[in-house]
N, C-alpha and C positions, 0 to 999 in steps of 0.2 A: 482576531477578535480584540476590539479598542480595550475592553477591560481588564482582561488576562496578558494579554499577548500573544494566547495561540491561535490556531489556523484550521477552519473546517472547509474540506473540501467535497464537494456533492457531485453526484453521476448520476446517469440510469444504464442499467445495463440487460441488456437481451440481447437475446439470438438472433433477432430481424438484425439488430444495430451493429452487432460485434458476432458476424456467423463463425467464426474460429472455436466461441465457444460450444458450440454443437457439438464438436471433437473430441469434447469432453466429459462423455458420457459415463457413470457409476450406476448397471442394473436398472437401466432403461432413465437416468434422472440424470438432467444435465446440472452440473456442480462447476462455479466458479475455480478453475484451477488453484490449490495453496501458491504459486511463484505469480500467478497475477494481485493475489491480495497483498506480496511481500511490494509487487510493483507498484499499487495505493497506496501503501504506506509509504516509500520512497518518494515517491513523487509528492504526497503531502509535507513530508519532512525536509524536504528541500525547499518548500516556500516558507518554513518555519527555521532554515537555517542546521536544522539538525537530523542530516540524510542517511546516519550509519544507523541502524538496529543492533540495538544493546540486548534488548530481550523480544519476542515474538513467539507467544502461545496463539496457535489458531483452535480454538473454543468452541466454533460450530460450524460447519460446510455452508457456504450460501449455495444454497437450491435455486434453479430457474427455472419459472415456468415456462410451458411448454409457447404459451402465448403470453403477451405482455410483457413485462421488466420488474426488475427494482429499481427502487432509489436507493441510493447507498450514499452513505458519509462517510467522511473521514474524518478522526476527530483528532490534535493533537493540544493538545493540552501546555499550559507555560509551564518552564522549568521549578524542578522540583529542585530541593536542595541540594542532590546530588550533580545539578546538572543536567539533567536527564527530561526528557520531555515524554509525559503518559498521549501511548496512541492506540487511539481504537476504530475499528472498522465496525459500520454498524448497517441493517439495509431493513426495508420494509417493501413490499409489494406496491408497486405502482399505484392502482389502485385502491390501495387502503385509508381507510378513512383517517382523519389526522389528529384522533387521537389514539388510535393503535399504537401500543408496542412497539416498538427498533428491536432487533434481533443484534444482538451482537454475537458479531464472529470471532474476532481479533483483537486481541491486546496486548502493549507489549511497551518499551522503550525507545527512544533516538535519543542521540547522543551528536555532538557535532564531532570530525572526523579531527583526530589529536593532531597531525600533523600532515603535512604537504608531502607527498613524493620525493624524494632526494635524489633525483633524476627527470630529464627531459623530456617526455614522448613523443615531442614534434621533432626530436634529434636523432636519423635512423642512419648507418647503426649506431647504437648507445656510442659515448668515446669509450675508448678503452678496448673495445670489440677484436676479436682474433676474428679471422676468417676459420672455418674448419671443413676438412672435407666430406 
């Protein structure tokens, strides 16, 4: 976003598109898994530069209907004083007329990641490495 700095990212998601979610059924209702909303926010917080999660409250279950989708956003917001960038996942019914409500699920922090790895991952085994039996 040219005036803030931050970064919204948009989906639709259903069952026809992403059938894995079927899988994941609560009492006959299909609900977006909590590790796939942490996966939205990751993935928006990487185009904003700040991919770690400092806080994440999940606030309300997104429900899928049975037919159709949502639209879903992802909202990251420009750094706060702390550094810290406000993220929130938000979804509405496919569709729903455009001025309905966004339901928010998720809110939370990113933060960018303090420092680099102090070791090599493309170097196997690490140096230093004992063999063991």
């Amino acid at each position: 976003l040219p005036e803030t700095g931050g970064v919204v990212g948009t989906g639709v998601l259903s069952v026809r598109t992403q059938p894995w979610l079927a899988d994941h059924v609560v009492s006959g209702t299909v609900l977006v898994p909590g590790a796939a909303l942490v996966e939205l926010v990751v993935r928006a917080g990487d185009e904003a530069g700040t991919s770690v999660i400092d806080e994440l409250v999940i606030e309300a279950p997104l429900v899928l209907p049975e037919k159709g989708g949502v639209r879903v956003q992802v909202a990251v917001s420009a750094l706060d004083d702390l550094g810290r960038r406000p993220v929130a996942v938000y979804s509405a019914a496919q569709d729903a007329h455009p001025e309905t409500p966004w339901t928010r699920h998720v809110s939370g922090f990113l933060t960018k990641q303090d420092h680099a790895a102090d070791f090599d991952l493309g170097t196997w085994p690490p140096a230093g490495a004992e063999p063991v039996d």
